[in-house]
C-alpha positions as a printed NumPy array, in Angstrom:
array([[-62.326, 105.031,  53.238],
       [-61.847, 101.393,  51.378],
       [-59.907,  99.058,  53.03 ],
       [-56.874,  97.954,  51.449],
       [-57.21 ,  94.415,  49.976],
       [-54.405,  92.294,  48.841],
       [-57.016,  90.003,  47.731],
       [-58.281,  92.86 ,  45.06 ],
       [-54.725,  93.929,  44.356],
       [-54.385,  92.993,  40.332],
       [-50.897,  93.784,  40.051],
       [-49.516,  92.379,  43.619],
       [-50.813,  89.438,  43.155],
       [-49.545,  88.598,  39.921],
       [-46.083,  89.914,  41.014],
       [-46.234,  87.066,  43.271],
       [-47.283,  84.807,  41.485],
       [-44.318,  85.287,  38.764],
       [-41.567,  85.373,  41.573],
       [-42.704,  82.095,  42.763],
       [-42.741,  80.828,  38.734],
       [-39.362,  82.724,  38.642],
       [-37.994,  80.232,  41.367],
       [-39.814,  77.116,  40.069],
       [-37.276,  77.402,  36.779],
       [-34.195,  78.072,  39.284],
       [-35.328,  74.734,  41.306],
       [-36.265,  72.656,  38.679],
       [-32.794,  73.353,  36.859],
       [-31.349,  72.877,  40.8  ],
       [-33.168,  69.438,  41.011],
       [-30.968,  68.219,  37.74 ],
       [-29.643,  65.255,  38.701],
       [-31.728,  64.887,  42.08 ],
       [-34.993,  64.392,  41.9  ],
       [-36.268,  62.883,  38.149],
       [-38.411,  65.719,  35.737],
       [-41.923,  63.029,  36.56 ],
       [-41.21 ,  62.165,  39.841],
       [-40.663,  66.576,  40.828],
       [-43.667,  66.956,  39.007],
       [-45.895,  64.38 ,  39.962],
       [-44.995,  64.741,  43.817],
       [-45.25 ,  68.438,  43.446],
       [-48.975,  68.116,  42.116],
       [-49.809,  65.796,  44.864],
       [-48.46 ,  68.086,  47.814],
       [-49.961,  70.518,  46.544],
       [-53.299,  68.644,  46.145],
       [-53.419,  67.779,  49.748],
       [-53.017,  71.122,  50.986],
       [-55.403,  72.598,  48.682],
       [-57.908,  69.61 ,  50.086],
       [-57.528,  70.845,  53.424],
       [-58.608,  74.33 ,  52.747],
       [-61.161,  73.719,  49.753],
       [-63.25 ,  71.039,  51.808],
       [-66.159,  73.302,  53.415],
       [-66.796,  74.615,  49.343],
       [-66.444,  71.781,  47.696],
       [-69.855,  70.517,  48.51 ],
       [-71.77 ,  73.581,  47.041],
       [-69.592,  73.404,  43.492],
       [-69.443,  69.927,  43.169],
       [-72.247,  70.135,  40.607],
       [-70.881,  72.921,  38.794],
       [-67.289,  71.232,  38.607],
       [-68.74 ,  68.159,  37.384],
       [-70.757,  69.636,  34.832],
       [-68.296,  71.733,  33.323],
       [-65.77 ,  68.842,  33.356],
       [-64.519,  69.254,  30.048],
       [-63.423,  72.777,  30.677],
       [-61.139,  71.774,  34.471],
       [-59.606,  68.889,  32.26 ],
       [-58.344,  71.511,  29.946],
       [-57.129,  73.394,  32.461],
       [-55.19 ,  70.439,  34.517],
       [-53.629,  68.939,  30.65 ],
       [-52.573,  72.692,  29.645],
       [-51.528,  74.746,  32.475],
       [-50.768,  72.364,  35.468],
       [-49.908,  68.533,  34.303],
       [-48.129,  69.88 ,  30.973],
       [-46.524,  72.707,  31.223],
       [-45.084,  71.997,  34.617],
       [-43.671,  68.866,  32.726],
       [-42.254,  69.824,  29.655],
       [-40.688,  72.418,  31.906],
       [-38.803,  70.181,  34.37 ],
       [-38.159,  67.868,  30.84 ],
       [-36.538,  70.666,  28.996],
       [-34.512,  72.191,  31.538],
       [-32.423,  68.571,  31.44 ],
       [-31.114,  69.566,  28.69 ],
       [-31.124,  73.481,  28.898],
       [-30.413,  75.959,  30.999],
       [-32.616,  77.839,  33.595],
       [-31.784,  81.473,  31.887],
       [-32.723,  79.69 ,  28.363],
       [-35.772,  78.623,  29.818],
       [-36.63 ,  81.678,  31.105],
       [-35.92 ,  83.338,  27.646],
       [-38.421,  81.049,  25.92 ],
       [-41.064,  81.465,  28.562],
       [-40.995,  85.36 ,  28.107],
       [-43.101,  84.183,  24.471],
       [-46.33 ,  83.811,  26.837],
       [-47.599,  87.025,  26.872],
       [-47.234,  88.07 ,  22.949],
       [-49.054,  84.498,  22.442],
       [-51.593,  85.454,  25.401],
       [-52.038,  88.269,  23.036],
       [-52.211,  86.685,  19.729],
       [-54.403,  83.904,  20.808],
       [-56.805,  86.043,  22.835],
       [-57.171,  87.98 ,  19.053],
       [-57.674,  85.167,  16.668],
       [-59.923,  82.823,  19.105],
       [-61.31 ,  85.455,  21.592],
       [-61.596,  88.5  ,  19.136],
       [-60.357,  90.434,  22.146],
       [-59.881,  94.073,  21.1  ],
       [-55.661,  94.594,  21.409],
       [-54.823,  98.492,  21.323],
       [-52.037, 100.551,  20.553],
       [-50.688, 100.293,  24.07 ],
       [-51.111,  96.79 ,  25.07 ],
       [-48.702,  95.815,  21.516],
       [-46.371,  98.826,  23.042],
       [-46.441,  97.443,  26.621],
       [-45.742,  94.027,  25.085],
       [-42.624,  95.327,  22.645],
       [-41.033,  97.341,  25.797],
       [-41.201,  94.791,  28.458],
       [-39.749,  92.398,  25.787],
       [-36.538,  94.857,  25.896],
       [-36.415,  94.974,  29.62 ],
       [-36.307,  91.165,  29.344],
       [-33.608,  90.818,  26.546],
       [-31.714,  93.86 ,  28.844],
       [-31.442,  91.833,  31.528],
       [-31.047,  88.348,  30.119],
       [-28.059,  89.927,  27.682],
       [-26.786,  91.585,  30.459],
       [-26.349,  94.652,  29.093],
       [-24.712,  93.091,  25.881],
       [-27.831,  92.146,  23.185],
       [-25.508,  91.04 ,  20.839],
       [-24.748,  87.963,  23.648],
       [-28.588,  86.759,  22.525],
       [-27.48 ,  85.382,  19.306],
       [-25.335,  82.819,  20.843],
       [-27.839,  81.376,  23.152],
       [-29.455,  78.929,  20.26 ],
       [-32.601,  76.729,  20.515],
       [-31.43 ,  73.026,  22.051],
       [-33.726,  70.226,  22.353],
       [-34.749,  71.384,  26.007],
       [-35.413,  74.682,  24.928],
       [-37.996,  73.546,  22.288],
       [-39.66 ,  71.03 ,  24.575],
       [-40.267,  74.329,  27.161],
       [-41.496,  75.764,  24.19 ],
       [-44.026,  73.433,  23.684],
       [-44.703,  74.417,  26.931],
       [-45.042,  77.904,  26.581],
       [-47.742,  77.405,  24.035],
       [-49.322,  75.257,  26.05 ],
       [-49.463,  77.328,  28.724],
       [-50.839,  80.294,  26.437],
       [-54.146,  78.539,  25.817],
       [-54.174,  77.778,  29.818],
       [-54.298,  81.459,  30.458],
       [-57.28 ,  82.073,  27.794],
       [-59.694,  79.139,  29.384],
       [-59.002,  80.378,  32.448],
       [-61.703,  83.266,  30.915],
       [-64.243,  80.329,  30.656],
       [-63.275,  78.844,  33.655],
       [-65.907,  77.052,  36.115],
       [-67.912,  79.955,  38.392],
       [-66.825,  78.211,  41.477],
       [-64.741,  79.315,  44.552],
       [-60.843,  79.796,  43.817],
       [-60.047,  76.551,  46.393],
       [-62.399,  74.488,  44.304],
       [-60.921,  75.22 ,  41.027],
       [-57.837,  74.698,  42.318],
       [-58.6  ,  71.386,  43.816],
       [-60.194,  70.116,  40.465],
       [-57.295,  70.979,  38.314],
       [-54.852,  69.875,  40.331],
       [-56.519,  66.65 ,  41.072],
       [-57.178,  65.638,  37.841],
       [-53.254,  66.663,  36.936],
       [-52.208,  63.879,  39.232],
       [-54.538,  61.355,  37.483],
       [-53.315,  62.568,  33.769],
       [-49.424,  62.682,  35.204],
       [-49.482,  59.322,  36.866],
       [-49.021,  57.154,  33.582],
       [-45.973,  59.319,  32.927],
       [-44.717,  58.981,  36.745],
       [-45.039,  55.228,  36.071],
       [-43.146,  54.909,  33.088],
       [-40.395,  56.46 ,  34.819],
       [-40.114,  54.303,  37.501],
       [-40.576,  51.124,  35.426],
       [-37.19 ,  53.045,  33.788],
       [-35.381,  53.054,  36.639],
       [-35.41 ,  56.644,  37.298],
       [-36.411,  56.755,  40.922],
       [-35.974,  60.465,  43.443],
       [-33.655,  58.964,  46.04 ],
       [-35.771,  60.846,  49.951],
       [-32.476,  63.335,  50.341],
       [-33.063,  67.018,  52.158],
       [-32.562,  68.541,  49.161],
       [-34.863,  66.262,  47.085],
       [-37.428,  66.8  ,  49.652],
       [-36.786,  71.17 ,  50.445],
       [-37.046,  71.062,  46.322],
       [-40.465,  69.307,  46.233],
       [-41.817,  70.928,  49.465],
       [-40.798,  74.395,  47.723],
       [-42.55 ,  73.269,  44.058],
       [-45.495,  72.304,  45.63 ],
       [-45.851,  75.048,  47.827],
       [-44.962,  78.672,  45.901],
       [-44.888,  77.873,  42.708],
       [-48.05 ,  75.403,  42.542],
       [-50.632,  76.202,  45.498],
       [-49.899,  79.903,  46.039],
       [-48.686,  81.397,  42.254],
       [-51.763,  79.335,  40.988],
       [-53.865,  80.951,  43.488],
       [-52.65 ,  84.399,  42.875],
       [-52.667,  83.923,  39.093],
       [-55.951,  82.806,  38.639],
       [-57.398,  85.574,  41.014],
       [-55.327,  88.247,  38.95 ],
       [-57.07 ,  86.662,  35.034],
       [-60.333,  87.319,  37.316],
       [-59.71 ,  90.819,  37.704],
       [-57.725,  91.954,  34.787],
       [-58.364,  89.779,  32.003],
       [-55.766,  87.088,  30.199],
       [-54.002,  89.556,  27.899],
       [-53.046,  92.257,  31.145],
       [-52.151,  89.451,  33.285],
       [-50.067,  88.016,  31.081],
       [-48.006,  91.126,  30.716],
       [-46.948,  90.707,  34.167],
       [-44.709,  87.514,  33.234],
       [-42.537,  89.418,  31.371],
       [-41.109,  90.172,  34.937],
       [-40.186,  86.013,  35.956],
       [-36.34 ,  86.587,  34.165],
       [-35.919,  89.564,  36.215],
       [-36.878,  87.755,  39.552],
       [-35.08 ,  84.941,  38.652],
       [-31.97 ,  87.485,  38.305],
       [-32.673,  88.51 ,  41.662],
       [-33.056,  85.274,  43.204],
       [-29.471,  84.337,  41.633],
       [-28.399,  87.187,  43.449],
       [-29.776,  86.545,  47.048],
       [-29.017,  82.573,  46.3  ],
       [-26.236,  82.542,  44.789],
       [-24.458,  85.188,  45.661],
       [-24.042,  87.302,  42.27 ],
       [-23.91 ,  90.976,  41.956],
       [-26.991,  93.5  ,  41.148],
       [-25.84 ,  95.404,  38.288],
       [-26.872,  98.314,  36.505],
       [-29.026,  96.6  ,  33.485],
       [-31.44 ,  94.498,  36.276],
       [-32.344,  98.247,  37.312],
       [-32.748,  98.978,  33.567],
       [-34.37 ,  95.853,  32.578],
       [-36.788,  96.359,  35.861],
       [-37.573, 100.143,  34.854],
       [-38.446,  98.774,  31.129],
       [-40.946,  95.776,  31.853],
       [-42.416,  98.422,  34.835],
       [-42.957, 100.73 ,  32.196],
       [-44.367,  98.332,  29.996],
       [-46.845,  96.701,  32.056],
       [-47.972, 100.278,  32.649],
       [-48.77 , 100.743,  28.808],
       [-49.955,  97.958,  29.194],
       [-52.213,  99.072,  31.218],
       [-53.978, 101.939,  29.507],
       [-55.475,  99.246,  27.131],
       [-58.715,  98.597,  26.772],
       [-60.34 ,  96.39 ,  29.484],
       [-61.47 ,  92.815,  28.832]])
């Protein structure tokens, strides 16, 4: 009998991965005020860095040459997925809302899609475009509440398009992660993030020359231990593993879930109630990410 693996586990690792992305928008919008969008995600990168050095270490040696000759393809990575979106996220939600943001972020996987078709020519069937369209009601179920009609009154401010930006950003992320550098997880990791911190630092700068400085409070310092931690080391980890064993366009689907974690975490944080359309909303993106699944495999 095969051992179980949570290492080979596709969809439990990407369910991880999401709840700690689901938390990063709760922090980030909890940070407001605290700790300045550059400084959260400069210091998060950097945390993150060092504890990724003190695991990737023994590898690093063996894909050094394979990192620096596909250099090109890690910078895309870091400027995409890690130094921008992370960015334009904690930019946009001071001026937005953490539910808004989550609404715009539920775009990535129908642009996953669309962008694995026109630059990938990967095949999309019947039930990957179903998946897609039902998880996309579980979402609106849950971030309506039960009321749809309540949608039409959330707009599009100036923090919700600069998480849009974002969003796209983070789209292409997802499809160069299928051309990413055949080197161990650790590695990759250490590259991208490393070379976030050197594209992020001119930015960081700026803001301090500004003024804007993160005064060293608990809660600064619990936000930017729990950044650099879940939502950076481990949900990169787990995300990157999951594109590795399902493709870009299936592990996309799975972010349709971060709104619905990030209505949990409201409730276990802040204390609100679990109502009937989170169950609903759950049972729809579950059943989409099933279709989903049926697809065709990359």
């Amino acid at each position: 009998m095969r051992t179980f693996s949570p290492w080979r586990a596709a969809p439990l690792l990407l369910s991880a991965a999401v709840l700690f992305w689901a938390g990063n928008s709760i922090a980030g919008r909890a940070l407001v005020g605290v700790a300045p969008p550059m400084a959260l995600v400069f210091w998060r990168w950097v945390v993150a860095f060092l504890i990724v050095s003190a695991l990737a270490w023994r590898g690093l040696a063996e894909d050094r040459a394979e990192l620096i000759r596909r250099w090109p393809t890690v910078l895309a990575l870091a400027a995409t997925g890690v130094a921008s979106f992370g960015a334009l996220l904690y930019v946009g939600l001071q001026s937005t809302t953490a539910l808004n943001s989550l609404v715009v972020q539920a775009a990535i996987p129908p642009l996953i899609m669309l962008f694995a078709w026109v630059a990938l020519r990967e095949r999309t069937g019947r039930w990957q475009v179903a998946g897609v369209a039902l998880s996309l009601v579980g979402v609106l179920v849950v971030l309506s509440r039960g009321r749809p009609w309540d949608l039409l009154h959330l707009g599009l401010n100036r923090g919700d398009a600069v998480v849009l930006v974002g969003v796209v950003l983070y789209a292409v992320y997802s499809l160069i992660l299928r051309r990413r550098p055949q080197v161990r997880p650790m590695s990759l990791l250490w590259a991208t993030f490393g070379a976030a911190i050197v594209l992020l630092a001119p930015f960081y700068l700026a803001e301090l020359a500004s003024g804007r400085t993160m005064a060293l409070t608990p809660k600064a310092l619990l936000g930017v231990g729990y950044v650099a931690v879940f939502p950076s080391f481990l949900a990169y980890l787990f995300f990157n593993r999951g594109v590795e064993l399902i493709g870009s366009a299936r592990a996309g689907q799975y972010l349709h879930l971060q709104p619905v974690f990030g209505a949990v975490l409201a409730v276990l944080l802040l204390g609100e109630s679990f109502h009937l359309f989170h169950a609903a909303g759950l049972a729809l993106i579950g059943a989409g990410i099933l279709l989903a699944g049926r697809g065709p495999k990359p």
